[in-house]
PATOR-337076 format. One record per residue: z, y, x of N, C-alpha, C in turn; residue number from 1; chain. Coordinates in Angstrom, 1 decimal. Each point is the difference from the previous one (the first is absolute). Example, Ala and Ser with C-alpha at 12.3 -4.5 7.8 and 13.67 -1.06 7.14 Angstrom:
// residues 2
R      n.z      n.y      n.x     ca.z     ca.y     ca.x      c.z      c.y      c.x   pos   unit
R      7.8     -5.7     13.2      0.0      1.2     -0.9      0.0      1.2      0.9     1      A
R     -0.7      1.1     -0.4      0.0      1.1      0.9      0.8      1.1     -0.8     2      A
***
This chain:
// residues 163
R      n.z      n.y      n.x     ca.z     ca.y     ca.x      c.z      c.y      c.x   pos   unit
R    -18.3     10.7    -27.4     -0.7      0.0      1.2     -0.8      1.3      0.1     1      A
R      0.5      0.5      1.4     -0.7      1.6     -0.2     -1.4     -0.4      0.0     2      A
R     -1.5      0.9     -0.4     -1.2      0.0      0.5     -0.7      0.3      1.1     3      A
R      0.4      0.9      1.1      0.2      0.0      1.9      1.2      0.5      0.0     4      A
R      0.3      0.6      1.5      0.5      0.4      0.6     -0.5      0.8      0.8     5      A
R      0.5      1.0      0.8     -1.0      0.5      0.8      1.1      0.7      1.0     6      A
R     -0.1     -0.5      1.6      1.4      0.6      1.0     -0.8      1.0      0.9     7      A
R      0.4      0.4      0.2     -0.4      1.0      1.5      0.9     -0.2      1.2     8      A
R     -0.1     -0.9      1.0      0.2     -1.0      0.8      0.3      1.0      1.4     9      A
R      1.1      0.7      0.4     -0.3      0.6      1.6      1.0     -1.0      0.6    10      A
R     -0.2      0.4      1.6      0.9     -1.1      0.6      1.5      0.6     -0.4    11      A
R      0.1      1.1     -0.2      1.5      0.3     -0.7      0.4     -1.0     -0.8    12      A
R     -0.5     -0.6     -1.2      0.0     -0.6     -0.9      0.6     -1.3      0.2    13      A
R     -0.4     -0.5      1.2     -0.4     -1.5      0.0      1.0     -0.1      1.8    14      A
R      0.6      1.3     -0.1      1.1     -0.6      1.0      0.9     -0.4      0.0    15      A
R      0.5     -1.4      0.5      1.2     -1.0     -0.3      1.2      1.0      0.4    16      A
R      0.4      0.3     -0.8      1.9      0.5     -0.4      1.0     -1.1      0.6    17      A
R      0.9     -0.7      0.5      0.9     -1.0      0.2      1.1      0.4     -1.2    18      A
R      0.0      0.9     -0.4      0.6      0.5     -1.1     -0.2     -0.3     -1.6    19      A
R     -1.3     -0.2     -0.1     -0.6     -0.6     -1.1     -0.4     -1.3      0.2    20      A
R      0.5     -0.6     -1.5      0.2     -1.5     -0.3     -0.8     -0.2     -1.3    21      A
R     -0.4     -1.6      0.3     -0.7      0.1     -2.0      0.5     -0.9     -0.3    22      A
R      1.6     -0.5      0.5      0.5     -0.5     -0.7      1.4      0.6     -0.6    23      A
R     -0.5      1.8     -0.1      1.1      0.8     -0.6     -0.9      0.5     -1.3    24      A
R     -1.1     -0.6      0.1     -1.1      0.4     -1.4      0.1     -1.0     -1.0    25      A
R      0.2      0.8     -1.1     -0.3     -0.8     -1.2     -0.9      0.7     -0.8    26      A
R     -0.7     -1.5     -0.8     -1.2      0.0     -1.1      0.6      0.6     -1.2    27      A
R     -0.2      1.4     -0.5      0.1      0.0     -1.4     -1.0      0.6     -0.6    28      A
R      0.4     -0.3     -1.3     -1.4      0.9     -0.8     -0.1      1.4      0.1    29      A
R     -1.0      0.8     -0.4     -0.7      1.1      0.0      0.8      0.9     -1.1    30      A
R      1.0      1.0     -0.2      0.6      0.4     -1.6     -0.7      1.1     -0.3    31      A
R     -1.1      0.5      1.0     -0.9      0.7     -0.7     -1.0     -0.3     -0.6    32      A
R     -0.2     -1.3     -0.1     -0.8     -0.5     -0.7      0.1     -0.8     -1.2    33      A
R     -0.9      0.4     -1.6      0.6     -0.4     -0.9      0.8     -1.8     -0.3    34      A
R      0.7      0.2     -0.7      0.7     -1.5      0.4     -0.8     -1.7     -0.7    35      A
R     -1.5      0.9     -1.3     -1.1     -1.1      0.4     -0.2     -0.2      0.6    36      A
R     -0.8      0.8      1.4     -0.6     -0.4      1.0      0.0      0.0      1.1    37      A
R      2.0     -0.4      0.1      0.7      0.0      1.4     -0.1     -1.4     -0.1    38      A
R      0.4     -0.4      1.9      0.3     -1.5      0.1      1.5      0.3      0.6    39      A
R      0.7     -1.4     -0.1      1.0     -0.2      0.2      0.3     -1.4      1.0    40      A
R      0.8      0.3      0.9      0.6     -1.3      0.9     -0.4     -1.1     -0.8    41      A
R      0.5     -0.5     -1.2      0.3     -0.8     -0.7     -1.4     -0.7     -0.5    42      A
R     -1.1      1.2      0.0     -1.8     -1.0     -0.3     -0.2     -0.9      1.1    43      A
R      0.5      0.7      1.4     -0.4     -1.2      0.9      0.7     -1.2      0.6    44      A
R      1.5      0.0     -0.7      1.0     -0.9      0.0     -0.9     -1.3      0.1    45      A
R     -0.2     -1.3      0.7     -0.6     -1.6     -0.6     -1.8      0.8     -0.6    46      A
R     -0.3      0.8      0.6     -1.4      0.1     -0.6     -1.6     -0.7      1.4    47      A
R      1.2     -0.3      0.8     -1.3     -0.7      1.4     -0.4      1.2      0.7    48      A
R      0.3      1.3     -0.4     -0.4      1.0      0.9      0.5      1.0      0.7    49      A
R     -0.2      0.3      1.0      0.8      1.5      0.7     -0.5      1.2     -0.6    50      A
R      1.2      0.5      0.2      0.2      1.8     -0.6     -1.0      0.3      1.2    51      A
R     -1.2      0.0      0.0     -1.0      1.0      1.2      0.5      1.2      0.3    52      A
R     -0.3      0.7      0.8     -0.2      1.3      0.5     -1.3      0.3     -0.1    53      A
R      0.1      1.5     -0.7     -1.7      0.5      0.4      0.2      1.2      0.9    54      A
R      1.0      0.7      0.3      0.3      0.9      0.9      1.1     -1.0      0.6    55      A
R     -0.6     -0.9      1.4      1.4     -0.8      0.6      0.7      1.0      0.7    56      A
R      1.8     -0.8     -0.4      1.1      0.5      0.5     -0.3      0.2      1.3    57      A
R     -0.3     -0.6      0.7      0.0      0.1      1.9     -1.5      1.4      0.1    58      A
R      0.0      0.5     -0.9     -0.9      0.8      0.3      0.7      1.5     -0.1    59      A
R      1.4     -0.3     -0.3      0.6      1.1     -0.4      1.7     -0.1      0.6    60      A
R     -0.5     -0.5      1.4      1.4     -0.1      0.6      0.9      1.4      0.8    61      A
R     -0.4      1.0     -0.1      0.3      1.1      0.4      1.6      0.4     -1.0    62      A
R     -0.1      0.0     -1.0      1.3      0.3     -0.4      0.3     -1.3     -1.1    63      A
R      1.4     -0.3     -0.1      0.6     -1.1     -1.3     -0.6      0.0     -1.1    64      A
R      0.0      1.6     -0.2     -0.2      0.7     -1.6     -1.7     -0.5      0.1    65      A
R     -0.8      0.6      0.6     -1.5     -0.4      0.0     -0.2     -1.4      0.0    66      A
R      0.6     -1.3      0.4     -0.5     -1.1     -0.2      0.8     -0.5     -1.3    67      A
R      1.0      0.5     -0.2      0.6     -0.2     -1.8     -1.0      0.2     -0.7    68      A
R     -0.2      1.0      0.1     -1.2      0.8     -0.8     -1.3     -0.8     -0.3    69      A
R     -0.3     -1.1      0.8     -0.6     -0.9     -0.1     -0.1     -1.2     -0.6    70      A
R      1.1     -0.3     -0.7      0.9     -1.2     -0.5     -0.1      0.8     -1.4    71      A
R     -0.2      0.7     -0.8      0.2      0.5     -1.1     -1.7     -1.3     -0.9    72      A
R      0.4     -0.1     -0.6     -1.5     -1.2     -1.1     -0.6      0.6      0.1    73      A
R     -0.3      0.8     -0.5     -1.9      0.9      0.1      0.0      0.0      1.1    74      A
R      0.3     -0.2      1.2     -0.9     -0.5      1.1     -0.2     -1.4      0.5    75      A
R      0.1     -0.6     -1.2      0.1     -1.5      0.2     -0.5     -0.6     -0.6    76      A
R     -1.2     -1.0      0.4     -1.0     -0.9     -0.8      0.4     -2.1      0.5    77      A
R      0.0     -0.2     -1.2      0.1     -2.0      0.2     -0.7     -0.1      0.8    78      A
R     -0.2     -1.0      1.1     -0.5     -0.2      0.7      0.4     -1.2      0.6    79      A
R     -1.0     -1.0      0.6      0.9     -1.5      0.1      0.1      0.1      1.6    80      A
R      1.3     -0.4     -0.1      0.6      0.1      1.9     -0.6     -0.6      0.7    81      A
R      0.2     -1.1      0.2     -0.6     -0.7      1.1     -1.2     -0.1      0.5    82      A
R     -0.9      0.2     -0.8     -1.4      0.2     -0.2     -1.1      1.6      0.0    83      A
R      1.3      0.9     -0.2     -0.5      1.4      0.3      1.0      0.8      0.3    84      A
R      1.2      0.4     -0.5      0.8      0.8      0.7      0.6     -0.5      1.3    85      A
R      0.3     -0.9     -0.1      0.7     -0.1      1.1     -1.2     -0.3      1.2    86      A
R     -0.9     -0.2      0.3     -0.7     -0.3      0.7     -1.2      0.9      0.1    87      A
R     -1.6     -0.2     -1.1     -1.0      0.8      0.5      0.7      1.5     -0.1    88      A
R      0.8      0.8     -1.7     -0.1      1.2     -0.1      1.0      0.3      1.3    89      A
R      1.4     -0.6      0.1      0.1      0.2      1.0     -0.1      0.8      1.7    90      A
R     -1.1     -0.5      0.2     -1.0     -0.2      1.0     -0.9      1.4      0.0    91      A
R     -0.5      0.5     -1.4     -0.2      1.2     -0.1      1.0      0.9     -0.3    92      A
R      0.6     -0.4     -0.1      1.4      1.5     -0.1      0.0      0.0      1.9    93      A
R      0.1     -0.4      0.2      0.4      0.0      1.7     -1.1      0.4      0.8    94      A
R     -1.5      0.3     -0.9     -0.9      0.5      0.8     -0.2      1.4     -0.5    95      A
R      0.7      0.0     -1.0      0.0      1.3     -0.5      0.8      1.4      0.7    96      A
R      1.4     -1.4      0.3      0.6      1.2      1.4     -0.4      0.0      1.2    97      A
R     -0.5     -0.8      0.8     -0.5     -0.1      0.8     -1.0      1.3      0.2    98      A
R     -1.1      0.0     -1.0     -0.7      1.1      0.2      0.6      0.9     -0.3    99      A
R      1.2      0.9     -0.4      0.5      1.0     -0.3      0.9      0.3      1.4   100      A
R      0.4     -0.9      0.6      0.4      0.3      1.3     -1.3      0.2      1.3   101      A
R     -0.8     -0.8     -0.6     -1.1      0.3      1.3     -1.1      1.2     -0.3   102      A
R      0.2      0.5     -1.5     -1.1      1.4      0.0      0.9      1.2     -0.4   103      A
R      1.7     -0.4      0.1      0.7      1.0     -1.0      0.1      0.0     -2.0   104      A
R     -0.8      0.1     -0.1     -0.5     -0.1     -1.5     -1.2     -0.4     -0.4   105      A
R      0.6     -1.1     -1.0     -0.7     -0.6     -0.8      0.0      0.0     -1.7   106      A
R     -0.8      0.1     -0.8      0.2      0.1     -1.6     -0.5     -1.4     -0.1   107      A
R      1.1     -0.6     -0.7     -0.4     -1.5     -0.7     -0.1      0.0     -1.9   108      A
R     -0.6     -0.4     -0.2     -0.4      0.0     -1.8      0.6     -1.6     -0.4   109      A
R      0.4     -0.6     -0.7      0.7     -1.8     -0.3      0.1      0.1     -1.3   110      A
R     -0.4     -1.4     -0.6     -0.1      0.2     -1.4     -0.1     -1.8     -0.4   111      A
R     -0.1      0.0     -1.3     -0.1     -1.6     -0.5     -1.3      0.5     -0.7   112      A
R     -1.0     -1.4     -0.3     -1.1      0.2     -0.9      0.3     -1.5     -1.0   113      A
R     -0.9      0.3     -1.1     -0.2     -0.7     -0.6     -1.3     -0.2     -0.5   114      A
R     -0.5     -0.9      0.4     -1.4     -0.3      0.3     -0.2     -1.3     -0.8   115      A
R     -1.5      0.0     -0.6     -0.3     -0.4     -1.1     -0.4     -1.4      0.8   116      A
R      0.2     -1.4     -1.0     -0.5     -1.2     -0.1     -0.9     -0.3     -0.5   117      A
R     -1.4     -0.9      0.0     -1.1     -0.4     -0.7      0.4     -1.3     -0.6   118      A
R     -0.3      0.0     -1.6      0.7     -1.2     -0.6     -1.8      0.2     -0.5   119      A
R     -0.6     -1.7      0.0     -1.2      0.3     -0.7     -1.3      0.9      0.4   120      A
R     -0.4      1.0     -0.8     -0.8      1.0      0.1      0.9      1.4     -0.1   121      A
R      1.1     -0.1      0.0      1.1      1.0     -0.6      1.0      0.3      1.3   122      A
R      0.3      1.4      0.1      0.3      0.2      0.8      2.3      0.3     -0.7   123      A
R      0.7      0.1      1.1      1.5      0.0     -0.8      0.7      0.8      0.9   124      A
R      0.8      0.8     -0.1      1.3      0.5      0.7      1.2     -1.1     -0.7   125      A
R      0.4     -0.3      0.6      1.2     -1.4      0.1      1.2      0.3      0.9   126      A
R      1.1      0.0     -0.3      0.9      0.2      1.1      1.7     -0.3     -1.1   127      A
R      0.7     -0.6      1.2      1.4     -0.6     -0.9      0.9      1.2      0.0   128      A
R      0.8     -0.4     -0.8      1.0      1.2     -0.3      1.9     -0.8      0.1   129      A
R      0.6      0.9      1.4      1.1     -0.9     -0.3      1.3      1.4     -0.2   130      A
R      0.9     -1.1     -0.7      1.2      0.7     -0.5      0.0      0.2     -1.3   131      A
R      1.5      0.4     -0.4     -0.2      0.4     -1.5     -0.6      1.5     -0.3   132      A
R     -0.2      0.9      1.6     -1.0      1.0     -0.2     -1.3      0.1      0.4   133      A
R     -0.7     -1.3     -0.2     -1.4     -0.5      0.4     -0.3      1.0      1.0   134      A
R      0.8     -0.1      1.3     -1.2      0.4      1.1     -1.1     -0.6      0.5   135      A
R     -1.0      1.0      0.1     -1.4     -1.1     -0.2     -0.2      0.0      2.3   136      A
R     -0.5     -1.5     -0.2      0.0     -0.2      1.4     -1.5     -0.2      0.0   137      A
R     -0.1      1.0      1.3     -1.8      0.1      0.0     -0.6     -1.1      0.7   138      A
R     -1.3      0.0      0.3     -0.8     -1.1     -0.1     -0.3     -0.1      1.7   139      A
R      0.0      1.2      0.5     -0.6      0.6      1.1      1.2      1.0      0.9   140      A
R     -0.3      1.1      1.0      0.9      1.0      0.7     -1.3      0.3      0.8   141      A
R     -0.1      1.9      0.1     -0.5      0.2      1.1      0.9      1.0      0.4   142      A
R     -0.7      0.4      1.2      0.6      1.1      1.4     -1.2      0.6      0.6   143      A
R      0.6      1.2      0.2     -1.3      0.9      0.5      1.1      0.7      1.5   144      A
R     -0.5      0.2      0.6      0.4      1.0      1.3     -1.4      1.1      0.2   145      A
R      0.8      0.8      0.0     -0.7      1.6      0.4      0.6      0.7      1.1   146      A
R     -1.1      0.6      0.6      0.6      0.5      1.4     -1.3      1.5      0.0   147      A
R      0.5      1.3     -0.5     -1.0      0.7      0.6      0.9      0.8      1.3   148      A
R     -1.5      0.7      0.5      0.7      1.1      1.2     -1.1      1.4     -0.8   149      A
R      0.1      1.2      1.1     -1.3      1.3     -0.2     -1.0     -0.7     -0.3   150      A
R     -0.7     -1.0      1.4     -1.4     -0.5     -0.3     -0.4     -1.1     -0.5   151      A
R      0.7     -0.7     -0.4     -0.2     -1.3     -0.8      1.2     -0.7     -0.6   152      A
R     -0.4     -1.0     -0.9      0.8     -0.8     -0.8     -0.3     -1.1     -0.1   153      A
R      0.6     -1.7      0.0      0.0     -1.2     -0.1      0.8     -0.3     -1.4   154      A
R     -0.6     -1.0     -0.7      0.7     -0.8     -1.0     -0.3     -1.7      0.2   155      A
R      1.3     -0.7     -0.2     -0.4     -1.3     -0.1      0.7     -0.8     -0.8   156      A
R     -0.5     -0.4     -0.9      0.7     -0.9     -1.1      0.0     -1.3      0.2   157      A
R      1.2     -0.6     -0.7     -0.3     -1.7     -0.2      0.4     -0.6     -1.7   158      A
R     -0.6     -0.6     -0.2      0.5     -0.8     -1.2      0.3     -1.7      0.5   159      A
R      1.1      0.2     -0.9      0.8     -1.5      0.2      0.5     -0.7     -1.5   160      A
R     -1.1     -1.3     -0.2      0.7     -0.8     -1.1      1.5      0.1     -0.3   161      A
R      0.4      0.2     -0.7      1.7     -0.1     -0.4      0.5     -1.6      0.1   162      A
R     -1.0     -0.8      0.3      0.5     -1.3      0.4      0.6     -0.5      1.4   163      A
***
């Protein structure tokens, strides 16, 4: 699970192709990365969770090759479907293009956290690990949108339970 991501969003980016499909994309692992601390199809096999996007595909429908390029693991964190991908994060990928079509350009930042639990007086970082390559599934996800011009700049983040 990568630690952000970070797109630079113009409406170039985020314009629908009829040419590009994401069901010509497939998930594989990263081979530039060492083969400890790659993930593989096969961690998320029966694990209860979706392959997330942290750079989503529909954010990169301008060419085939660019939304492939999306589908590679390192840009992919566990994440439980029904309860966040498919629905809240969702919902932010789609406002993400939205504003990249309504100001031109937008920088988005996306990331998993893992955020600590209070057991006691004692504080914990806790989080499960699935697959035979323990990818660790975070606790939390945020998103930031950035938007500067010459005379000013806006940022606005959200964090969302991984539940």
């Amino acid at each position: 699970c990568p630690l952000w991501v970070c797109e630079h969003l113009t409406s170039y980016n985020v314009e629908f192709n009829k040419d590009v499909s994401r069901e010509q994309s497939k998930f594989v692992p990263e081979s530039t990365i060492h083969p400890f601390f790659r993930a593989y199809n096969s961690d998320y096999l029966n694990s209860g969770y979706d392959r997330g996007h942290l750079a989503a595909a529909a954010n990169h429908r301008h060419s085939q090759r660019a939304m492939n390029d999306t589908f590679y693991l390192s840009n992919i964190c566990p994440q439980m479907g029904k309860g966040l991908n498919r629905s809240k994060w969702n919902e932010l990928e789609k406002r993400a293009r939205s504003l990249s079509r309504k100001h031109g350009s937008v920088y988005v930042l996306t990331g998993p956290l893992f955020l600590p639990t209070v057991e006691g007086n004692e504080k914990y970082v806790k989080y499960k690990l699935i697959g035979n390559n323990n990818v660790a599934v975070p606790t939390h996800f945020f998103k930031s949108y950035s938007r500067y011009t010459q005379k000013w700049g806006l940022c606005v983040g959200v964090l969302c339970d991984a539940k």
